[in-house]
C-alpha positions as CSV (number, residue, x, y, z in Angstrom):
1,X,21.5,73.5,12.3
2,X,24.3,71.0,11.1
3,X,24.3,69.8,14.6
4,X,20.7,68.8,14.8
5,X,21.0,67.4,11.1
6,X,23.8,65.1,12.1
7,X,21.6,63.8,15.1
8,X,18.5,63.3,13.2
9,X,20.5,61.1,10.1
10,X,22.2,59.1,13.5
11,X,18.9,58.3,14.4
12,X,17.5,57.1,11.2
13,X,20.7,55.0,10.4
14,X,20.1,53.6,14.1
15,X,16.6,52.4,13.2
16,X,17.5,51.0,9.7
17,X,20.3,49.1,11.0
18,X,18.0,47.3,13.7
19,X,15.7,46.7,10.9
20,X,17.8,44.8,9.1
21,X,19.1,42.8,12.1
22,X,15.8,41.9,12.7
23,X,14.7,41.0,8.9
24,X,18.1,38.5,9.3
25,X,17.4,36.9,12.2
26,X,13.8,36.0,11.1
27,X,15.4,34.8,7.7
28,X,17.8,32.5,9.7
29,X,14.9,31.1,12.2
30,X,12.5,30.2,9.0
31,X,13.8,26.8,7.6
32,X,12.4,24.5,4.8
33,X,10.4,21.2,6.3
34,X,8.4,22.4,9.3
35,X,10.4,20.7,11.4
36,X,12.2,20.8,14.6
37,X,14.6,18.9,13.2
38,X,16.2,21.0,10.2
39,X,18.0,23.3,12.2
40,X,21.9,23.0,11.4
41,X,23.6,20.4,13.5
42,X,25.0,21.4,16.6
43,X,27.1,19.4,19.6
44,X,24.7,17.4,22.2
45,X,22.1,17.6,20.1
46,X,19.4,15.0,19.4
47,X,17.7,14.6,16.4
48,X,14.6,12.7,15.9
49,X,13.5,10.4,12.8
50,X,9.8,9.2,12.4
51,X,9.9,6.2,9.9
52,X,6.1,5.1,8.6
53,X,5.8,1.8,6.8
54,X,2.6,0.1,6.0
55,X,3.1,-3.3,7.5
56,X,2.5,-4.4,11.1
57,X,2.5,-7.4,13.7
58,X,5.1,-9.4,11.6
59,X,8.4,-10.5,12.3
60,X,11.4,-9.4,10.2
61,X,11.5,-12.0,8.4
62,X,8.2,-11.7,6.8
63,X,8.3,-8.3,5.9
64,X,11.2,-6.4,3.9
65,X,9.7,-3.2,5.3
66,X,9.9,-4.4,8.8
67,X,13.8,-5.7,8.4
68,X,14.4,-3.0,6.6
69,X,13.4,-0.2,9.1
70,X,14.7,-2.5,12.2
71,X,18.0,-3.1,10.7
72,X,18.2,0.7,9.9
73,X,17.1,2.0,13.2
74,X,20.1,-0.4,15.1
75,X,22.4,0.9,12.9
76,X,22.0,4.7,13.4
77,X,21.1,4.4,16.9
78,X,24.3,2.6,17.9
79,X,26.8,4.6,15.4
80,X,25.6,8.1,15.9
81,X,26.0,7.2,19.4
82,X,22.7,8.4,20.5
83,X,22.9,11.9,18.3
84,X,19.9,10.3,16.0
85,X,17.0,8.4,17.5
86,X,14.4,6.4,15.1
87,X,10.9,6.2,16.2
88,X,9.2,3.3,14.0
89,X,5.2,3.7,13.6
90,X,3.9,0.5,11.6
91,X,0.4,-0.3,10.1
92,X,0.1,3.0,8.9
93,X,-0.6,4.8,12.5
94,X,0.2,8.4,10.8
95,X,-2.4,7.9,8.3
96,X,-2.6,6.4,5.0
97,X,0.9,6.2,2.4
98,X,-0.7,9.0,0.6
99,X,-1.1,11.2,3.8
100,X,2.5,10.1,5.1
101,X,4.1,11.4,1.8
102,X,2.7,15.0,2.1
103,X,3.9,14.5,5.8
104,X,7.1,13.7,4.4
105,X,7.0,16.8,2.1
106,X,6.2,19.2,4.5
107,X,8.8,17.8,7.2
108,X,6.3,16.6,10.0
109,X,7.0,13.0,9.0
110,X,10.7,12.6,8.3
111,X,11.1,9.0,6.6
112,X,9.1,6.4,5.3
113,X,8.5,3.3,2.8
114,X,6.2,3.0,0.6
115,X,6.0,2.4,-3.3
116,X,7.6,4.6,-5.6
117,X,3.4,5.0,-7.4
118,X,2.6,7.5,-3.9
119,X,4.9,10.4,-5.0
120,X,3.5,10.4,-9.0
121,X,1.3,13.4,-7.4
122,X,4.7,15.4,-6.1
123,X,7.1,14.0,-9.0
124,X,5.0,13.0,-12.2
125,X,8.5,11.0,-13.4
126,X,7.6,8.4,-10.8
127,X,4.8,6.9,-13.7
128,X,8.0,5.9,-15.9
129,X,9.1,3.2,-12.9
130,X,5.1,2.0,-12.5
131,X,5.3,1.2,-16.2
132,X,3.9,-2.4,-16.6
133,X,6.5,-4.7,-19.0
134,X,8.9,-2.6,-18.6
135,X,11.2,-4.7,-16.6
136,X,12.3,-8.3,-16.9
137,X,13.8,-9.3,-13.6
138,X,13.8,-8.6,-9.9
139,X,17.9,-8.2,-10.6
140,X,17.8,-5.8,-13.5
141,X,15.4,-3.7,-12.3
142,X,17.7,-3.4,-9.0
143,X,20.5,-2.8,-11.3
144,X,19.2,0.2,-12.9
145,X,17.7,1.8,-9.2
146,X,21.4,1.6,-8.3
147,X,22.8,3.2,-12.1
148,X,24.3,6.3,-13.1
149,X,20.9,7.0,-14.3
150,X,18.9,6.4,-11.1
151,X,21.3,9.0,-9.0
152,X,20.3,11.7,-11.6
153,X,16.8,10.6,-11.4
154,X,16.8,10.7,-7.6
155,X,18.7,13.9,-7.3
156,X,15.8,15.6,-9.9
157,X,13.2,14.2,-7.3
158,X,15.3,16.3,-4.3
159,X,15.5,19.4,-6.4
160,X,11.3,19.1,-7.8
161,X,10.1,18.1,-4.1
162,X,12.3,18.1,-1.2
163,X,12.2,14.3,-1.3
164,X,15.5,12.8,-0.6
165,X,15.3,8.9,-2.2
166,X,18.0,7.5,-0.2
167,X,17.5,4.6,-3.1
168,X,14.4,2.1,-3.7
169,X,14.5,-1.3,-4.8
170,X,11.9,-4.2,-6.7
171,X,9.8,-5.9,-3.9
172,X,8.9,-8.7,-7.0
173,X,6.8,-8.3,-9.6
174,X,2.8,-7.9,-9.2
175,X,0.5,-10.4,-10.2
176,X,-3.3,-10.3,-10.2
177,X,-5.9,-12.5,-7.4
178,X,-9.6,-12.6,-7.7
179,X,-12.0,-14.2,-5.3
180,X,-14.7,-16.3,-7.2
181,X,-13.6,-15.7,-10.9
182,X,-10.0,-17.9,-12.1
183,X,-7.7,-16.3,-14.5
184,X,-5.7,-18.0,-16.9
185,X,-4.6,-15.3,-19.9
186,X,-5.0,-11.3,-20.3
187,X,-8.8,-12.0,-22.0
188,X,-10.3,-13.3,-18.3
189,X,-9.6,-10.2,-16.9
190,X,-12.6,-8.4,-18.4
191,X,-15.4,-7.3,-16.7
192,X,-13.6,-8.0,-13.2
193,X,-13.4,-5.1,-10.5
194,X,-9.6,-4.6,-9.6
195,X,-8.6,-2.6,-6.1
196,X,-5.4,-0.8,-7.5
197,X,-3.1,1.7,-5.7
198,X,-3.7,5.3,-5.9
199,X,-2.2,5.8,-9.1
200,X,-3.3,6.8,-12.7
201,X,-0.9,4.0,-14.1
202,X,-2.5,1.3,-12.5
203,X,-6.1,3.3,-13.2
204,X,-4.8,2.6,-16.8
205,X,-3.3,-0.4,-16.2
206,X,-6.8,-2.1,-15.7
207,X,-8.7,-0.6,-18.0
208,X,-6.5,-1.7,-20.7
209,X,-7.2,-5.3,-19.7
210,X,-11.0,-4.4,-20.3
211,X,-11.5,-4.5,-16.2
212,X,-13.0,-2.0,-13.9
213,X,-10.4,0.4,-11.3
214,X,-11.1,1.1,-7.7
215,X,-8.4,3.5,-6.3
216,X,-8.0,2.9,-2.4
217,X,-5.1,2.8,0.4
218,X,-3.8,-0.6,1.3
219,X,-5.3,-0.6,4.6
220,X,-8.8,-0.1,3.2
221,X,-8.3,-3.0,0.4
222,X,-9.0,-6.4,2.5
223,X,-12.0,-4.8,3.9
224,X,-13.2,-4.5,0.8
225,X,-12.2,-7.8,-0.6
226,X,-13.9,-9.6,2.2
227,X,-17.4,-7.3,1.8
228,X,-17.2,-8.0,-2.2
229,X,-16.6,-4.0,-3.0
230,X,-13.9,-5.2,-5.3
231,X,-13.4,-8.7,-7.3
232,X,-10.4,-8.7,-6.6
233,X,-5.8,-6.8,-6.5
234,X,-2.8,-7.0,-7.9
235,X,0.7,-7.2,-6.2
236,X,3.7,-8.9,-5.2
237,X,3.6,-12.3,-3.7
238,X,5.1,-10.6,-1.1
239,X,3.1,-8.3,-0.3
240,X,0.2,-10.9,-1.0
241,X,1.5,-12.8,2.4
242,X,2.2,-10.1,4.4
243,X,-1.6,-8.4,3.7
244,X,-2.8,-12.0,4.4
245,X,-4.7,-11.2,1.1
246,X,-5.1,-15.2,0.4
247,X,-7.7,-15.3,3.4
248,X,-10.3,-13.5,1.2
249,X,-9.3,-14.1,-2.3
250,X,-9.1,-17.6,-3.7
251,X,-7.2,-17.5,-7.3
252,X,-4.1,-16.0,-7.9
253,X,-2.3,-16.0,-11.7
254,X,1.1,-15.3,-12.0
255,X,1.2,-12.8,-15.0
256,X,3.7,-10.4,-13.5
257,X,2.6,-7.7,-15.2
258,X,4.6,-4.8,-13.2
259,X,7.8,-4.6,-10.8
260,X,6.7,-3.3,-7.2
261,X,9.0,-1.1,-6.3
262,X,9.5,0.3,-2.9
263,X,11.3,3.8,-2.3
264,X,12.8,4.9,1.1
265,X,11.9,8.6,1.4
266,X,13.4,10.9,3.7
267,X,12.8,14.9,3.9
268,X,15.7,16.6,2.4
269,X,15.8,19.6,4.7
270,X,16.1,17.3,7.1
271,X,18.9,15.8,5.9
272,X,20.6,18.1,4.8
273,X,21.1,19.4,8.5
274,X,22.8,17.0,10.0
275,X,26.6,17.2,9.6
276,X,28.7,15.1,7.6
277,X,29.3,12.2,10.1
278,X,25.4,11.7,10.7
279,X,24.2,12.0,7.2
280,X,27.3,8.9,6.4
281,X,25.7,7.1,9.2
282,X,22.3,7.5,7.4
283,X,23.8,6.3,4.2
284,X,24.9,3.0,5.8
285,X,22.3,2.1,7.8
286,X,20.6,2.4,4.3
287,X,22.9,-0.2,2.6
288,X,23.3,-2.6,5.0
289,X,19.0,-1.8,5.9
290,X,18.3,-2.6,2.0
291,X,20.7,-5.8,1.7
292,X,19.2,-7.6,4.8
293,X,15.3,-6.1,3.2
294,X,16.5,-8.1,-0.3
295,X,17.2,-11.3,1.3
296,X,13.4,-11.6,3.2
297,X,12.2,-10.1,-0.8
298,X,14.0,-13.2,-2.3
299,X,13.2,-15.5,0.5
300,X,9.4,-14.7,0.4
301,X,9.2,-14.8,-3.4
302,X,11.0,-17.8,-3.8
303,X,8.9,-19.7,-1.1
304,X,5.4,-17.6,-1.2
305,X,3.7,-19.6,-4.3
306,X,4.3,-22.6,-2.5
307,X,3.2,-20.9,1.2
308,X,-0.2,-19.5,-0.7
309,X,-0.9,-22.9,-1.9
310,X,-0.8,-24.2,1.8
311,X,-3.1,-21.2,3.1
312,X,-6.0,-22.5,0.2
313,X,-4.8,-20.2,-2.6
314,X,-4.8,-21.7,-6.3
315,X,-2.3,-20.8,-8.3
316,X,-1.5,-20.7,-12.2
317,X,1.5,-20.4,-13.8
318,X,0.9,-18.7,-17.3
319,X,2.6,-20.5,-20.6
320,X,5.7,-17.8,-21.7
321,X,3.0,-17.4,-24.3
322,X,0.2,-16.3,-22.2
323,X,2.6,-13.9,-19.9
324,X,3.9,-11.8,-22.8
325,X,0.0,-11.7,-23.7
326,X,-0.7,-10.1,-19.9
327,X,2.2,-7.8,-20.3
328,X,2.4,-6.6,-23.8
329,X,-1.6,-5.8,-23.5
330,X,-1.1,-3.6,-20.6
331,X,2.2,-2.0,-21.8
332,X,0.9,-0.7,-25.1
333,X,-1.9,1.3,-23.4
334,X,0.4,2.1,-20.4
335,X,3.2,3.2,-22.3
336,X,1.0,5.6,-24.3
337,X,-0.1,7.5,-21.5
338,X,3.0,7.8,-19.4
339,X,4.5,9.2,-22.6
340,X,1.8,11.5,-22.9
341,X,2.1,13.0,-19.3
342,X,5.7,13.1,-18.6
343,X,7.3,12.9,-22.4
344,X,9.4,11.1,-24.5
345,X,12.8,12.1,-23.7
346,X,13.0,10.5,-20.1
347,X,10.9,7.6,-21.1
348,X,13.6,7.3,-24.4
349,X,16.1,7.6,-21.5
350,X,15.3,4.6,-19.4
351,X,14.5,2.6,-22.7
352,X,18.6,3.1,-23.6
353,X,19.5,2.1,-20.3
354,X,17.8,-1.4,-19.9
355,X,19.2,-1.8,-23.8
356,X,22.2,-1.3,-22.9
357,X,21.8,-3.1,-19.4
358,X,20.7,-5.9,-21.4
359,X,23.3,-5.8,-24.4
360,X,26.1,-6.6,-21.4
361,X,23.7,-9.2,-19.5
């Protein structure tokens, strides 16, 4: 009798020990991101980074996206000595910025730049940056994307999301154009039909001004300039080259209301499994990518006004008067909300940063 007992308790011990196996190895096999690449890194093997930016046909030099992404993929290419390979897919061929992010998210997509606005879904935070009036310069709002500050902030988005920020920088500060209606101050503004990103700021944004809101992608908006959907968009002169938005809009006011900012996203599962070496390669190709992507930013804002002027644009310069006018309107309103969806403790945060910023500039 004790002889069959001691065979029957082998066998079950048998069974729950291949149980168990079995339960670990699925465990081990199941990574975050839904990619092929999150697996740990391992010697001879090649990993593969698909980088979606919005712009397309242009040379470096016109674009900060396109510099950016073709200084970064040199750089990682040539230093990981083939272990990393960067695929580049321009003019939104993996869908819209909004699709791309969830793409991002999930780990199908591994990298891509686009403004900071597109992850306000994922990481309601984001609003805070969006904030119209809240920065002065090009320069301090770089400064404070590099602070002490901005790590924590980008380290909260990893944590909330799975986003990795490997940093994001101003891309110059938005400005309104309309087609057949010039505007001077804030009080023009009313009545006209604005295209705006696909974020609640900006909803909020133009309604404070007394204007109407159309949410839509970039690559839906000069479309619907040209067939008179909208009256008109707002954004960097930048970006107002590179869109070509000055062949079907005529006025442009220079009210910089808001600092475009553009964030280079990357899935964090993804990076966290490459191995020390790789993931400092990544690093710098990001800071020598975003050095060579500030130079076209300060190139193209510095010449643009003058370049829009030459494609048939008009331009007017507000008084100091009239731009604290545009800005202080739609920062009252914009404020207010972005307080009431995220809180006052962060937004009290940034407010002591850019004191203090400015208190030693």
């Amino acid at each position: 009798m004790k002889k069959i007992l001691a065979v029957t308790l082998s066998i079950v011990l048998c069974f729950a020990l291949v149980a168990c196996s079995s339960g670990t190895n699925q465990a081990s096999v199941e990574q975050p991101g839904n990619s092929e690449n999150t697996q740990a890194s391992q010697p001879g093997q090649v990993y593969k980074i698909k980088c979606s930016i919005s712009p397309g046909g242009l040379k470096p030099e016109e674009s900060a996206e396109i510099m950016y992404t073709d200084v970064f993929k040199k750089y990682v290419e040539e230093n990981s000595k083939g272990a990393i390979v960067v695929e580049m897919y321009p003019s939104n061929q993996l869908g819209s910025p909004k699709d791309v992010v969830q793409s991002i998210v999930s780990g199908n997509v591994q990298m891509g730049l686009y403004d900071i606005s597109m992850i306000t879904s994922y990481y309601p935070n984001t609003m805070l940056l969006a904030t119209p009036g809240l920065f002065k310069s090009v320069k301090e709002c770089d400064d404070i994307l590099k602070s002490a500050w901005a790590q924590d902030f980008y380290k909260d988005i990893k944590e909330k999301t799975g986003m990795r920020l490997l940093g994001a920088h101003s891309k110059g500060f938005r400005c309104f154009t309309t087609k057949n209606k010039e505007l001077k101050t804030y009080k023009d503004a009313k009545g006209v039909t604005f295209r705006v990103m696909e974020s609640p700021v900006y909803i909020k944004m133009v309604e404070a001004l007394g204007a109407h809101a159309v949410p839509m992608p970039g690559s839906e908006m000069y479309v619907a300039m040209q067939n008179g959907v909208v009256d008109g968009q707002e954004n960097a002169v930048n970006n107002i080259l590179q869109d070509k938005t000055y062949e079907v809009q005529k006025y442009l006011v220079l009210d910089e209301h808001a600092a475009g900012i553009t964030g280079i996203l990357m899935n964090g599962a993804f990076y966290d499994s490459l191995h020390g070496d790789l993931q400092k390669v990544i690093d710098e190709a990001h800071e020598l990518a975003v050095v060579e992507a500030a130079k076209v930013i300060e190139n193209r804002n510095a010449e643009g006004v003058e370049l829009l002027k030459e494609y048939g644009m008009s331009v007017y310069q507000p008084t100091q008067e009239e731009k604290e006018e545009w800005q202080n309107t739609v920062l009252a309103e914009c404020e207010k909300f972005v307080r009431s969806e995220i809180g006052d403790e962060i937004f009290d945060g940034l407010v002591k940063v850019l004191e203090d910023y400015r208190a030693k500039n």
